[in-house]
Each structure stands twice: as C-alpha cells, then as structure tokens.
C-alpha positions as CSV (number, residue, x, y, z in Angstrom):
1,X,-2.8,6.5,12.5
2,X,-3.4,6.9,8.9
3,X,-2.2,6.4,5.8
4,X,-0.2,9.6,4.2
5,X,0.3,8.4,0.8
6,X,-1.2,5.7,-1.5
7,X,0.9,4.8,-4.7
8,X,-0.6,2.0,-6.6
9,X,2.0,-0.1,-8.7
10,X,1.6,-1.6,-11.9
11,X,4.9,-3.5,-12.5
12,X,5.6,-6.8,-12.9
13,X,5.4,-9.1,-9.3
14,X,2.9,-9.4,-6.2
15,X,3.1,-5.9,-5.1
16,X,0.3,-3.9,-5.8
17,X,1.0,-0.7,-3.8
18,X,3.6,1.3,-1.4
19,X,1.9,3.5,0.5
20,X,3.4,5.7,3.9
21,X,2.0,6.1,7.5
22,X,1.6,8.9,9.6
23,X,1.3,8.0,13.4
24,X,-1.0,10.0,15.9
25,X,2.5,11.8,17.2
26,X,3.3,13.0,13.7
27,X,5.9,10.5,12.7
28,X,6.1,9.6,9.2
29,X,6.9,5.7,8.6
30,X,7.9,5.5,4.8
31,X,8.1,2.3,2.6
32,X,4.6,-0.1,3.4
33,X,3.7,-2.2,0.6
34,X,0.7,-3.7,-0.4
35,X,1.5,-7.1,-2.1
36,X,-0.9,-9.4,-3.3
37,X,-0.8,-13.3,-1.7
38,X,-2.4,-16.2,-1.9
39,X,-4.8,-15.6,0.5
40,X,-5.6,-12.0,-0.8
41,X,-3.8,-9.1,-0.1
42,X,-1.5,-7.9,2.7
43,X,0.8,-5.7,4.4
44,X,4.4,-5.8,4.0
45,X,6.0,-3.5,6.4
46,X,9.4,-1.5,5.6
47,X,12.6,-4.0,4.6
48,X,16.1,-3.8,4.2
49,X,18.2,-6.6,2.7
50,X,21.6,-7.9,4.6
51,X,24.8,-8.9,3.6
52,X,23.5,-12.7,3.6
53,X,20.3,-11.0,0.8
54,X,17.8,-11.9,3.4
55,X,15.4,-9.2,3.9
56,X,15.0,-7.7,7.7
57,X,12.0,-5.5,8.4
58,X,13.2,-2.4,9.7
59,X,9.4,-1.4,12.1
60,X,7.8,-3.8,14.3
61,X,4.0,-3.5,13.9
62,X,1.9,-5.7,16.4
63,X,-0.4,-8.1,15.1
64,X,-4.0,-6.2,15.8
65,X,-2.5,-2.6,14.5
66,X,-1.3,-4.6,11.5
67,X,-5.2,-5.9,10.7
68,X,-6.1,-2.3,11.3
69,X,-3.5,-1.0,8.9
70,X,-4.4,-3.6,6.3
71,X,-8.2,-2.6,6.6
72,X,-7.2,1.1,6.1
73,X,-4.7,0.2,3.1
74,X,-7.2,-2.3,1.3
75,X,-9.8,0.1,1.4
76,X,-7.7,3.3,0.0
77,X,-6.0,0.5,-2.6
78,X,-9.3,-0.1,-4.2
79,X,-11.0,3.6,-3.7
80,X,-7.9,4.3,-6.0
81,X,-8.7,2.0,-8.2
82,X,-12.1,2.7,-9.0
83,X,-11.1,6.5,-9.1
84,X,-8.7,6.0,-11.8
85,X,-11.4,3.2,-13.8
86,X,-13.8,5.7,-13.6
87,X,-11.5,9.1,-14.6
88,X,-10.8,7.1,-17.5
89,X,-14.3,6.6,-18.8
90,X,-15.5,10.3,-17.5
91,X,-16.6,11.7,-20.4
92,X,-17.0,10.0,-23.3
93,X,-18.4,13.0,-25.5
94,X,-15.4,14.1,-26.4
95,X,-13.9,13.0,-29.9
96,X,-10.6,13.0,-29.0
C-alpha cells in the first residue's frame, strides 16, 4: 500500500489534507483525508452523506492498516510541509 497523492489543504476547518491510496493489487482508493483532532491528527477514510445528512464511510479499513496508513500519511503531510517552508525561503539573493 501507499499513498498515490498528497494534497495539503489550507481552508477553513480541521482538515488538513486529502490524499489517495494505491493498494498492492493496483486499486486506486480516492478521497482520504487528513483532519486534525484533538488528540493530533488522523485518518478520515472516504464518506458519503445520506438522505438523513449523516455521513457513511464508503471503505472499511481495519484498525492496525489504519495506524499504518496514518503513519504513512503523517509523515508525507509534514515532508510536504517543510518542502514547501523551505521552497519559499530557497533563495533569498534574488531582489525580486
């Protein structure tokens, strides 16, 4: 398993990033999100809201893949982030 796609998210709310898996088999699961609690930050799988607006995850993940998949998501999350802090500060010679 691993993680396909890491966008981080800057709006307004807990989530901090969607990001997409890719099993061992190939299959693409689209629509993770990172989302910051108060215990730190998790993994909220792929949801859909029903007709009574209460949100049904659509993927099952068991418990010990999901601490794996947070490990993997947590670490890319904040690899990202100190890519883009330090892109923004690359090079500092240049006057404009």
């Amino acid at each position: 398993m691993k993680i396909s796609r890491m966008n981080p998210f800057n709006g307004t709310g807990k989530t901090v990033a969607f990001f997409d898996v890719e099993t061992e088999e190939g299959i693409n699961i689209k629509g993770f999100t990172l989302v910051e609690g108060s215990n730190g930050l998790f993994v909220g799988v792929p949801s859909e809201k029903g007709k009574d607006d209460k949100y049904y995850d659509r993927v099952y993940v068991p418990k010990e893949l999901k601490e794996q998949l947070a490990d993997m998501a947590i670490s890319m999350y904040n690899e990202s982030k100190d890519g883009a802090a330090s892109e923004s500060g690359a090079d500092d010679s240049t006057p404009f």
